[in-house]
C-alpha positions in Angstrom: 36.4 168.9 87.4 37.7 165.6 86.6 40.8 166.1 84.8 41.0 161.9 84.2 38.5 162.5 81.4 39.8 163.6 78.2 37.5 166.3 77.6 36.5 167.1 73.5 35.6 170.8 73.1 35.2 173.0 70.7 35.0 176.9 69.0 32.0 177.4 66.4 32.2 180.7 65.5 30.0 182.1 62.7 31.8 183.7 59.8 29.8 186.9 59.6 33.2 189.7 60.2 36.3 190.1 62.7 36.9 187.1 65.1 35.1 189.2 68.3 37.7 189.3 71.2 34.6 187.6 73.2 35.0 184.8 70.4 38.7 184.4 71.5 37.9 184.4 75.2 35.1 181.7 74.5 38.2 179.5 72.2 40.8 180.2 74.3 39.0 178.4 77.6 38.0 175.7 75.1 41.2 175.1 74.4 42.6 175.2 78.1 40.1 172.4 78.7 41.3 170.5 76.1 44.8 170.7 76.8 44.7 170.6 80.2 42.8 166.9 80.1 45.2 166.1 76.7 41.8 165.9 75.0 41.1 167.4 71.2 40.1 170.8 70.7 38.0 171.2 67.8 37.0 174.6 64.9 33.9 174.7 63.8 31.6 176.9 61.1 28.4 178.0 62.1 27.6 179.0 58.9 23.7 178.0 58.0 22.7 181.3 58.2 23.9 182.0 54.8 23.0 185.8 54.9 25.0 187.0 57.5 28.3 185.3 56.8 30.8 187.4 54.6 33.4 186.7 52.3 37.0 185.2 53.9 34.7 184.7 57.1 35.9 181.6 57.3 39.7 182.3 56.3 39.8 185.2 59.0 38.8 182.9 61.6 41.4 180.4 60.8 43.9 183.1 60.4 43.5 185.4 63.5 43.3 182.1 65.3 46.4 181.0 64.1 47.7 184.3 64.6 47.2 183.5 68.3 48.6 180.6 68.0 45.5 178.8 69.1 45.7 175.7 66.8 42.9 173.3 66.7 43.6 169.6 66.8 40.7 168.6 64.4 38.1 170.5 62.5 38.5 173.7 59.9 42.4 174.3 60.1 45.6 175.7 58.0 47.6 173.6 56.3 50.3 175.6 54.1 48.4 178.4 53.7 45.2 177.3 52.7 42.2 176.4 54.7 41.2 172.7 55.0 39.4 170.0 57.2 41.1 167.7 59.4 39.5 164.7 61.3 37.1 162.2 61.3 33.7 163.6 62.3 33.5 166.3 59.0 32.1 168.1 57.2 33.3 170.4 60.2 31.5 173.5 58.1 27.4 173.2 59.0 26.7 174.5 55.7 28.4 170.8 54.2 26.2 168.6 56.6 22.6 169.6 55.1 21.6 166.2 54.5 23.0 165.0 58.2 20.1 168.0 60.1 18.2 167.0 57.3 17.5 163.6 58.6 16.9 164.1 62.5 14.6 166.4 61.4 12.3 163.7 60.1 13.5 161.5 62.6 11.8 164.3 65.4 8.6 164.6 62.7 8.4 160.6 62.6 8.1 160.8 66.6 5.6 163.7 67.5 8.9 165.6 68.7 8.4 168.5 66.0 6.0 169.0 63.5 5.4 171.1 60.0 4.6 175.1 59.7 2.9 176.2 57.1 1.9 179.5 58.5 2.8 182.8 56.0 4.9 185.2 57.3 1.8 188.1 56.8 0.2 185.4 59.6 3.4 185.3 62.1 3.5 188.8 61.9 -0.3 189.7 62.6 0.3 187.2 65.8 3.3 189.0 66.8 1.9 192.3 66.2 -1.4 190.8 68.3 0.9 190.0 71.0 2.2 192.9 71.8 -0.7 194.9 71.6 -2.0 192.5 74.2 1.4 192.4 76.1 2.2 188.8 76.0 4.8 187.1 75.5 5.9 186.4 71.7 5.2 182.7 70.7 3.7 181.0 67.7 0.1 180.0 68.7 1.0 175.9 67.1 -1.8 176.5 64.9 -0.4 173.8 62.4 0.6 171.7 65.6 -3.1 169.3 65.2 -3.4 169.4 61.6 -4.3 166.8 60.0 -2.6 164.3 57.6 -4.8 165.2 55.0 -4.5 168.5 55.5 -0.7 168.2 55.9 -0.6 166.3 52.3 -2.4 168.8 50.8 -0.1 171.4 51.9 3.1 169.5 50.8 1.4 168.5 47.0 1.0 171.9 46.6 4.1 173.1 47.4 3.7 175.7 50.1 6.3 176.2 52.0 7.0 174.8 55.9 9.5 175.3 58.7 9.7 172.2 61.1 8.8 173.4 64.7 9.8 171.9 68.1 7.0 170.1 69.5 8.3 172.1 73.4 6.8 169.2 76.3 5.6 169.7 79.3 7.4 170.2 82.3 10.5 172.1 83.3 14.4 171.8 82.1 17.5 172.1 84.8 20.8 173.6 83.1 23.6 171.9 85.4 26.0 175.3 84.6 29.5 174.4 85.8 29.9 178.9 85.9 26.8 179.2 87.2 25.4 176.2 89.1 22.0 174.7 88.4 19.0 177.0 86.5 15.6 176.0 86.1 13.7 176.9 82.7 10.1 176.3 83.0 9.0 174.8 79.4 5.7 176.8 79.2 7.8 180.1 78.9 8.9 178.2 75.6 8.6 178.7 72.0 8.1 176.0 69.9 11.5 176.9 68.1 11.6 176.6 64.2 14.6 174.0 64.0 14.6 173.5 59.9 14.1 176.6 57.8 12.2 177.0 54.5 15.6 176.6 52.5 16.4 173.4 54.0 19.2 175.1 56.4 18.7 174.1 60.2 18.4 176.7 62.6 21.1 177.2 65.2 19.3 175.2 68.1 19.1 172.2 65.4 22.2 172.0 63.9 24.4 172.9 67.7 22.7 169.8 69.2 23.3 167.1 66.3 26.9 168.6 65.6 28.1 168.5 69.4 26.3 165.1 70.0 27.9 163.6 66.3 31.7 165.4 67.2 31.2 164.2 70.8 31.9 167.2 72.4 32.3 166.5 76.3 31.3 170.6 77.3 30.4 173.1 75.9 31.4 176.6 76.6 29.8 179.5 75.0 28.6 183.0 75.9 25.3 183.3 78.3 23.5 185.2 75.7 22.6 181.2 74.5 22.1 180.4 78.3 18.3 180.8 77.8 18.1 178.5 74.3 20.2 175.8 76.5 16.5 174.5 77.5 15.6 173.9 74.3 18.9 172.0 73.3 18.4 169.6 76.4 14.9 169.1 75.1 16.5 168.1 71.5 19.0 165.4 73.6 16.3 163.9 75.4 14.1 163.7 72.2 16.8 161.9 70.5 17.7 159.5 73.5 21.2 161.4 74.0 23.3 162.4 76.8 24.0 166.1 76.9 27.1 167.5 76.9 28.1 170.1 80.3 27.6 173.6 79.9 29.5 176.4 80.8 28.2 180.1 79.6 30.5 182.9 80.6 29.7 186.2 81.0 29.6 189.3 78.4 32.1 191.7 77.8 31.3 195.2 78.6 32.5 198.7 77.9 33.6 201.8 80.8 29.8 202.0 80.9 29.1 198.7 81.5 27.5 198.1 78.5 27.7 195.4 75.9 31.0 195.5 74.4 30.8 196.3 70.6 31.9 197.6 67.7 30.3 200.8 67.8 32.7 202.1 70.9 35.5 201.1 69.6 37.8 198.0 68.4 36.2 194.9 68.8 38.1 192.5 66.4 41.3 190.3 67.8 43.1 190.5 64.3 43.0 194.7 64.7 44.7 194.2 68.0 47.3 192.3 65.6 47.8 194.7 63.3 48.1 197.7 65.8 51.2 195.6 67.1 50.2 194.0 70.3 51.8 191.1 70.4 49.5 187.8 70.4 50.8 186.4 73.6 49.9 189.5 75.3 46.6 189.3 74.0 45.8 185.9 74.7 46.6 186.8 78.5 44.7 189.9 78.4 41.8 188.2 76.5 42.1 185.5 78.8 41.4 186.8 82.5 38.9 189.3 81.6 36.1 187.5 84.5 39.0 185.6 85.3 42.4 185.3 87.1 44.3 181.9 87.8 45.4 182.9 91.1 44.0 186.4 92.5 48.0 187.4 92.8 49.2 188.5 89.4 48.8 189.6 86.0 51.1 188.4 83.6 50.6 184.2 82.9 52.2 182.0 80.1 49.9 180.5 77.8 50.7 177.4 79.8 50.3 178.4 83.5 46.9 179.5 81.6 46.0 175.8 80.2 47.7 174.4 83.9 45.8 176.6 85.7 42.5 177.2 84.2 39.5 176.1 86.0 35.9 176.7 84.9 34.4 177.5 88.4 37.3 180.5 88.6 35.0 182.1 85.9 32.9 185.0 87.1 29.4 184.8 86.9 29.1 188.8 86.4 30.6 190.8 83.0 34.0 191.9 82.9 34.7 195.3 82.0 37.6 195.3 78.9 39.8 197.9 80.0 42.2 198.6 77.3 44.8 200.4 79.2 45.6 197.2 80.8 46.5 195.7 77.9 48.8 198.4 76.8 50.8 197.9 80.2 50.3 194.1 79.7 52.0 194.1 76.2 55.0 196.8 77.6 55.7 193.9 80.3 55.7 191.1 77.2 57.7 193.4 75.8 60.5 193.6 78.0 61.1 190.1 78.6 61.9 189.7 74.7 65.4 190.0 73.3 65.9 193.0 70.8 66.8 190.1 67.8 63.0 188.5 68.4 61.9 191.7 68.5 63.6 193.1 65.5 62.0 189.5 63.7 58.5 190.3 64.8 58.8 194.0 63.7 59.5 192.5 59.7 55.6 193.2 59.6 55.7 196.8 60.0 58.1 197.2 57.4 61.2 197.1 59.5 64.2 194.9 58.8 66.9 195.5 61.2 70.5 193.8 60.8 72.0 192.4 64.0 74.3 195.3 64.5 71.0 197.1 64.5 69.2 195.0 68.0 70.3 197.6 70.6 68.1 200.4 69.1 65.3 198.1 70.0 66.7 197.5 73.5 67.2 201.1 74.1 63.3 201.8 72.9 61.1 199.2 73.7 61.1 200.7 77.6 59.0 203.7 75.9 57.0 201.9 73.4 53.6 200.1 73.7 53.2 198.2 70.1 55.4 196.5 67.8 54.1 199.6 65.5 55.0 202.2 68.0 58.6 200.5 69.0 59.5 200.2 65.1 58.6 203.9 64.7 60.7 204.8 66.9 63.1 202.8 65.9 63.4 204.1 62.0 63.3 207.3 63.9 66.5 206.7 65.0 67.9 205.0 62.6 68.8 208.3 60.4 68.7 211.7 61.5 66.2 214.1 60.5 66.3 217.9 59.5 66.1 219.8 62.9 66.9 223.6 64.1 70.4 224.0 65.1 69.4 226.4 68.0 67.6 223.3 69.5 71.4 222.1 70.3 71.7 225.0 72.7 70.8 224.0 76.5 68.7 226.5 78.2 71.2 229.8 79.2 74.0 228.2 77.7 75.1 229.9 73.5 76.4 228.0 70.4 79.6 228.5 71.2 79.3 226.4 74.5 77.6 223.8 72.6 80.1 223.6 70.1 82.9 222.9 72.3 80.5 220.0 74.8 80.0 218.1 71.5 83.9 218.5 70.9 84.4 216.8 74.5 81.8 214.5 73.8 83.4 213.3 70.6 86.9 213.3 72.2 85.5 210.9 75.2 83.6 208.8 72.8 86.4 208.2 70.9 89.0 207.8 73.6 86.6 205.5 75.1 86.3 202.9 72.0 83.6 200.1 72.1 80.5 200.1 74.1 79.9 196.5 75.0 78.3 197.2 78.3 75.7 199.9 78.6 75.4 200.7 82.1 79.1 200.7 82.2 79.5 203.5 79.8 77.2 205.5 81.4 78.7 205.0 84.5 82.0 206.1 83.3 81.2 209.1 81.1 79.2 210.3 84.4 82.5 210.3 86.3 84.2 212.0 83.2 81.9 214.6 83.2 81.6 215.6 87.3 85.3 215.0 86.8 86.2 217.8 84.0 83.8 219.7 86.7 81.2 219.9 83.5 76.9 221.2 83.8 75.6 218.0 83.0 72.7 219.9 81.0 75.3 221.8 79.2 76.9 218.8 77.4 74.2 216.0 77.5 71.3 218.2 76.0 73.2 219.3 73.0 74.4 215.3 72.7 70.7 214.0 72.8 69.7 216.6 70.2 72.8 215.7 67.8 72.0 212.3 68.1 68.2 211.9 68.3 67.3 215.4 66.6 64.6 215.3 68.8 64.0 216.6 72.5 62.3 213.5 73.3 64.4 210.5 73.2 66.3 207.7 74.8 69.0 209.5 77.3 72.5 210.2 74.8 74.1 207.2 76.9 71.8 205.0 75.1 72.2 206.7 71.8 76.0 206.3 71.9 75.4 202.4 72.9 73.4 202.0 69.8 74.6 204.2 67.3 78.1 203.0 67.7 81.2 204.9 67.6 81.5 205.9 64.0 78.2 206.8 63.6 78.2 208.7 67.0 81.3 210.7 65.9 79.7 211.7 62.5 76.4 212.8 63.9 78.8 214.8 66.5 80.8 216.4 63.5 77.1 217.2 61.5 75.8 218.7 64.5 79.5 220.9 65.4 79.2 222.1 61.8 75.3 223.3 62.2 76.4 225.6 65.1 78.8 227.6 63.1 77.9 230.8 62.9 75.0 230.5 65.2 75.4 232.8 67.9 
């Protein structure tokens, strides 16, 4: 690659649901391009196909990108809260620039290089239906390709309605793939693709070539499931006397089973990843080296050593298989390199507000949690103690009374021992206190984890006494003491 040009790339996602996490791998090497070569990364809205797309399509987009903090330099963005357009080659939403397709279109008509349809759909599907009784390939059979002016006047006085076809040449297209090196399309496999619908809309293969030619996009990279309409699109550039952009398609995503990956196995949608509490950096690095990995050595890379390191040709050609458990250990190691106050800020939206005092129950838990959402569970958890059987205080063979009068050590060694400023150092201490007094370590730690935690499952009562405090270690001591009385 030549990183002295500043390359121009861009994301044009159609606003039909959830941002696919394919979408975000597609964006997110766009944007490594672009900020590798300190060129301008661009958003675009594929939206001519007004049918599919979907209320907030468009918002979501902008949201979950920003969400990822993937921000584009030009194009659809948000600007305090509210979508807008910023840049000079708008209307960066396709459905704005019907009069732009609309005039290459007659430019290509005005040439021979596409011509009008006037076919019925009753014909195009007898021709289909034709076709596959006689096993060939589906393509319109140009019957409106030699008709006429006359005839073509008539048609258009009295109103019935026409698509504008590609008029597909002879010959054969090369696709220079930077992924997947060069591919030869030979244009009598070709349709003559409808590039203007009835309603005046462009078709995708229309409206992708003006756009990226008009935004001067330098490459384009999209998923290979366009790979075989690429042929088409350098037919388009040459028609119009324009140099095409590169083109890099990388590979699907794929389920366990190795099929496509979709929404119908599972969670498909980057902004559910979001809101399950994985945070966004550890998604952009999982997202990121599915099919690809900087350097073959690691895992875990920084959104930068992503853009410094990113390199097309690393890009497999095959699909990647998403394995989800690999994110969950990705996000545990994000995890753990984050203090417990950005933590604790990051949790505000799962409902948790946490006061600085309050940070070391999210250093003793985030070890054992996966999510934001599972680490501020078990942090409310801890955070006041629930109902819970007395009898549970009581370690194995051990009775009530012996319980009782561990958590009456405990509490005098707590105490004695004042503030706990250094974890490891308590633990270390109270240790030695305990083989010391010649104490069963089960005896007096189970019955401490349970007073503190009320729960068998916990962080170990070293860490419960580091992040409860003193006071609140003593009183949960005293609540526990008077639960065993009586209790044989």
């Amino acid at each position: 690659m030549d990183t002295c040009m500043k390359e121009r790339t861009r994301f044009a996602p159609s606003p039909t649901g959830l941002l696919h996490i394919g979408g975000v791998r597609t964006a997110l090497y766009a944007y490594f391009l672009a900020k590798q070569t300190g060129g301008d990364f661009l958003l675009r809205i594929e939206d001519t196909d007004q049918a599919r797309s979907v209320d907030q399509g468009v918002e979501n987009i902008v949201h979950t990108l920003q969400r990822l903090n993937i921000q584009p330099d030009e194009g659809v963005v948000s600007k305090n809260g509210h979508v807008t357009e910023v840049g000079e080659y708008g209307p960066y939403q396709q459905s704005k620039r019907l009069t732009v397709y609309a005039q290459y279109a007659q430019q290509l008509l005005a040439n021979g290089h596409a011509y009008r349809c006037f076919c019925s759909r009753e014909r195009m599907d007898q021709i289909r239906k034709e076709q596959q009784q006689n096993k060939e390939q589906p393509k319109y059979d140009r019957h409106c390709l030699h008709a006429s002016d006359a005839e073509i006047e008539a048609q258009l006085t009295a109103n019935v309605p026409y698509v504008i076809r590609l008029h597909v040449p002879e010959g054969k297209s090369i696709i220079h793939d930077v992924i997947r090196g060069d591919i030869t399309f030979d244009h009598r496999e070709m349709d003559d693709q409808v590039l203007m619908k009835t309603d005046g809309f462009p078709t995708y293969h229309m409206a992708v070539v003006v756009d990226d030619h008009l935004m001067e996009i330098t490459t384009v990279i999209r998923g290979e499931e366009w790979l075989s309409s690429t042929p088409k699109h350098l037919i388009l550039y040459k028609m119009f006397g324009w140099q095409a952009p590169r083109f890099a398609h990388v590979p699907l995503l794929l389920n366990a089973d190795r099929s496509k990956l979709s929404k119908r196995q599972g969670d498909v949608g980057a902004e559910q990843y979001l809101d399950k509490g994985y945070l966004a950096e550890a998604l952009v690095n999982f997202i990121a080296t599915l099919g690809f990995n900087p350097t073959g050595d690691r895992e875990v890379y920084s959104k930068q050593e992503l853009i410094d390191l990113f390199d097309l040709k690393k890009v497999n050609k095959g699909g990647a298989v998403v394995n989800f458990e690999k994110l969950d250990w990705m996000n545990k190691q994000y995890m753990q390199t984050m203090s417990g106050e950005e933590l604790s800020r990051r949790m505000h939206a799962f409902g948790l507000v946490l006061t600085p005092d309050q940070y070391r129950f999210v250093d003793i838990e985030k070890a054992r949690a996966t999510t934001l959402k599972d680490l501020a569970d078990h942090v409310r958890a801890l955070l006041s103690l629930p109902d819970y059987d007395p009898t549970l205080l009581v370690w194995k063979k051990s009775d009530a009374h012996d319980a009782r009068e561990m958590l009456k050590a405990a509490a005098g060694y707590v105490k004695a021992y004042g503030d706990i400023n250094i974890l490891a150092e308590f633990e270390l201490s109270m240790k030695e206190w305990i083989k010391t007094e010649g104490l069963q370590t089960g005896n007096i730690l189970w019955p401490m984890r349970i007073a503190l935690s009320g729960r068998e499952v916990s962080p170990s009562p070293f860490e419960l006494v580091y992040a409860l405090g003193t006071e609140e270690t003593l009183h949960r001591f005293e609540v526990a003491i008077r639960s065993l009385e009586g209790t044989r």
